[in-house]
C-alpha positions, 0 to 999 in steps of 0.5 A, a space after each residue: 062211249 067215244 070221247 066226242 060223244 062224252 065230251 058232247 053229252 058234258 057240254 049239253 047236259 051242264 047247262 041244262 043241269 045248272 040252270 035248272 039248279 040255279 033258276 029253278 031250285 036255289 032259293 036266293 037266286 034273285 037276291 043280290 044282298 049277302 045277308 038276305 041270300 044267307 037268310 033264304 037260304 037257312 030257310 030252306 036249307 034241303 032246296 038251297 043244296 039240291 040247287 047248289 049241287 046242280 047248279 055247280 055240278 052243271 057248271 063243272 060238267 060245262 067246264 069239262 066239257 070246254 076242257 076236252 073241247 080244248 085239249 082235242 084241238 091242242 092236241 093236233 097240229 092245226 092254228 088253234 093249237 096255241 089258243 087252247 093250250 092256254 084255254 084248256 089250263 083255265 078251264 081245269 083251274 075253273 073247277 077248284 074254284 066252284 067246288 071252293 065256293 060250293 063248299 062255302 055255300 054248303 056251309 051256309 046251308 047248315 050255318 047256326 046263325 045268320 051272322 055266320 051264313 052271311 060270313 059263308 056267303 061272303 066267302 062263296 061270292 068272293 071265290 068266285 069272284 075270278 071266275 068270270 075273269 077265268 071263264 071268259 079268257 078261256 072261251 074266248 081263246 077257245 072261239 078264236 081257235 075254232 074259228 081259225 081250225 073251223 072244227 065247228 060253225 064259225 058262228 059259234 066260234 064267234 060266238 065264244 069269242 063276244 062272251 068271252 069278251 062280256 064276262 071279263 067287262 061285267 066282273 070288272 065294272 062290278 055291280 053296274 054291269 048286272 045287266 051285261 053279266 046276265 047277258 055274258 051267262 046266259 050267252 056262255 050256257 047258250 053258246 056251250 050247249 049249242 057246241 055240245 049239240 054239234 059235238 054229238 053230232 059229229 060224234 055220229 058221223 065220224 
């Protein structure tokens, strides 16, 4: 298997994974209290860990995929070159941070008393926390690099860049930015498994 093909598969098939995992299976998805997320979770331990490793593990194969993307630019002498450098340090640092916070959901999962799952659940959320911060820096430096290498559709390029620049506004303003949040994760998984199409595309012709 060639690396574009490799790189192209991570970036198609981690959006699919994760949202299958989170929409579909995870049964706290729509809660936004800690305690009730914690109690849903303890009710249905076995769906709540099946969701939970798709839907990291989906968001992890998405951050290598957005790694391999940003290293095969850093690695050339193009114009994009010092965007990725910095992109593809972010994208690494993204996936001890969802493998801490899927740790602490994991823990929910098996916690003996719903004081203790809402504790976890509470850690879970607050190392996550950066992530949106971590995410939208990292494919915001990598849109502007395809744009500027015009490896890719420029709309895609731009289209990084607008999430890029929607994540980090909706995690600051916190919970009065649910709205803009959803729209910056849904336009990150969209925006990532339309790059992995091209990818494996180009994976073909070259």
């Amino acid at each position: 298997m060639g690396s574009k093909l490799q790189t192209g598969l991570l970036l198609t098939l981690g959006p699919i994974v994760s949202l299958i995992g989170w929409m579909g299976l995870y049964p706290a998805g729509n809660e936004s209290e800690t305690v009730v997320m914690a109690q849903k979770i303890m009710d249905d331990p076995v769906m709540a860990q099946m969701g939970i490793t798709l839907g990291y593990g989906g968001m992890i194969a998405l951050a290598m995929g957005l790694f391999f993307t940003s290293r095969g630019i850093a690695t050339g002498d193009g114009s994009g070159r010092s965007y990725t450098n910095i992109s593809q340090v972010l994208f690494v640092t993204i996936i001890p941070i969802m493998l801490m916070s899927a740790g602490f959901e994991f823990a929910n999962t098996e916690a003996a008393t719903i004081a203790e799952g809402a504790l976890m659940q509470n850690l879970a959320l607050a190392t996550s926390s950066s992530f949106g911060l971590a995410v939208g820096l990292g494919v915001l430096l990598l849109g502007v690099a395809i744009v500027l290498e015009k490896i890719q559709h420029i709309i895609v390029g731009i289209a990084l860049s607008l999430v890029g620049i929607i994540l980090p506004i909706s995690s600051l303003i916190g919970e009065n930015g649910d709205v803009l949040q959803m729209v910056g994760w849904m336009g990150y998984m969209a925006t990532g498994l339309i790059l992995g199409v091209l990818t494996i595309r180009d994976s073909r012709n070259s």
